[in-house]
C-alpha positions in Angstrom: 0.0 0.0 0.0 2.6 2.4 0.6 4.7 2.0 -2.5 0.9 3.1 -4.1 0.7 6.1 -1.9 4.3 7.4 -2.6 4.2 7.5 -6.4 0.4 9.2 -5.9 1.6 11.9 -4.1 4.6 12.8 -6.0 2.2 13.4 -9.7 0.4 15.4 -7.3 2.6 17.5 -6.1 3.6 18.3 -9.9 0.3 18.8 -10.6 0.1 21.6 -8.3 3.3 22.9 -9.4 2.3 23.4 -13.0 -0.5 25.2 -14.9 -2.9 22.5 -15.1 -5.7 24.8 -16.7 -6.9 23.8 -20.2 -5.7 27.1 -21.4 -3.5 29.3 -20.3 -4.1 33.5 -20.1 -1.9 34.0 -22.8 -3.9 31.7 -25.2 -7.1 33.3 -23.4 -5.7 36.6 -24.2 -4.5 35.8 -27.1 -8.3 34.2 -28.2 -10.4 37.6 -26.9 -7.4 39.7 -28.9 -8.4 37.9 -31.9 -12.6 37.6 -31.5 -13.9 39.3 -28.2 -17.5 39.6 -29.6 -17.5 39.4 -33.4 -15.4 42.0 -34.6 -11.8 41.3 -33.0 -8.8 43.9 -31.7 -6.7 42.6 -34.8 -8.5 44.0 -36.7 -8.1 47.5 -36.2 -4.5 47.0 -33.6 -3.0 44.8 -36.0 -1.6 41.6 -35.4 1.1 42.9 -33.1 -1.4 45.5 -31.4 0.9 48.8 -32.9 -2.3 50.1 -34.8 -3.5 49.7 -38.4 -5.4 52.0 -40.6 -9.1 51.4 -40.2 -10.3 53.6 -43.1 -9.3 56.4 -45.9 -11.9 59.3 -46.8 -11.9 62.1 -48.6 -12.7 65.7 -47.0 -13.8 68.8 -48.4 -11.9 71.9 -47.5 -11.9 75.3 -49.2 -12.7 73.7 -52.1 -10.1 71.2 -52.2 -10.6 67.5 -51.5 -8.2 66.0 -49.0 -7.5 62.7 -47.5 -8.0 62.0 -43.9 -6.9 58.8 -42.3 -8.4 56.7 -38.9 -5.5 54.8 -37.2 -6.3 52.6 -34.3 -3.4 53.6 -31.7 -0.2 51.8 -30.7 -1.8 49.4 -27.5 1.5 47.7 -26.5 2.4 50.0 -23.8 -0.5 51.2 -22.6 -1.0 50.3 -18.9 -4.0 47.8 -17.3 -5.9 50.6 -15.5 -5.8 53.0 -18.9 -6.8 49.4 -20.9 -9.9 49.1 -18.4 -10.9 52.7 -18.8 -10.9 52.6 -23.1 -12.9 49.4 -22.8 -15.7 50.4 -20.3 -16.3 53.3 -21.8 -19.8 53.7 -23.4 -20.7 53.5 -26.8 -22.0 56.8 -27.1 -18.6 58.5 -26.1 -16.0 56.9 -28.2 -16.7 57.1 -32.0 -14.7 54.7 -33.2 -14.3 51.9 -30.9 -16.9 49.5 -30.2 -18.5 48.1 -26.7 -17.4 44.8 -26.2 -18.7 44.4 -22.8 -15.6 42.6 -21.2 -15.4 41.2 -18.0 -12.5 42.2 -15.8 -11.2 38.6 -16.6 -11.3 39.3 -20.2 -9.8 42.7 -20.2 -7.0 41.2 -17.6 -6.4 38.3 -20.0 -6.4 40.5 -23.4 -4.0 43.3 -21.8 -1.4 40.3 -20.7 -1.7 38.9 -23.6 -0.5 42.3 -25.3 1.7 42.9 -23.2 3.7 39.4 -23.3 3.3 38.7 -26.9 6.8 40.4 -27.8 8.4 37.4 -25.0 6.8 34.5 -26.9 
């Protein structure tokens, strides 16, 4: 009986030593970065979350037409708290960026993801 107990113990103690989850907060991240709720971050942030041009237009001014760009920012270096704060806000005050309703796990997961994905 013992020599049952002894090699029982030891997988669990590795066990608890190493992520066990079925996915890891990177790949969670990494998952919400790519699809949160239909329309992902990549599309707009770009694979490496540096920004991407979402659209081109032309603009009247005295009479001559110019080009205007929208360019999703740089979010590599932004920090959690300033991550949670562009996400929560409301529909009606950002023009751009859509409500994805994140949970704090989600935001958490997505913001470590972007800010790890350089170390992988």
């Amino acid at each position: 009986m013992k020599f049952l107990v002894i090699p029982f113990l030891a997988v669990y103690m590795f066990a608890l030593t190493e992520d066990s989850s079925f996915i890891t907060k990177y790949e969670y991240g990494q998952m919400l970065y790519e699809n949160p709720r239909g329309i992902g971050c990549i599309k707009c942030h770009g694979k490496n979350g540096r920004g991407e041009i979402i659209a081109s237009y032309k603009d009247r001014k005295d009479d001559k037409l110019i080009t205007k760009t929208i360019i999703a920012p740089d979010i590599t270096k932004i920090s959690l708290n300033d991550f949670k704060n562009v996400l929560n806000v409301k529909r009606s005050e950002s023009l751009v960026m859509p409500t994805y309703f994140l949970t704090d796990e989600e935001i958490e997961s997505i913001h470590y993801y972007i800010s790890n994905k350089d170390n992988k």
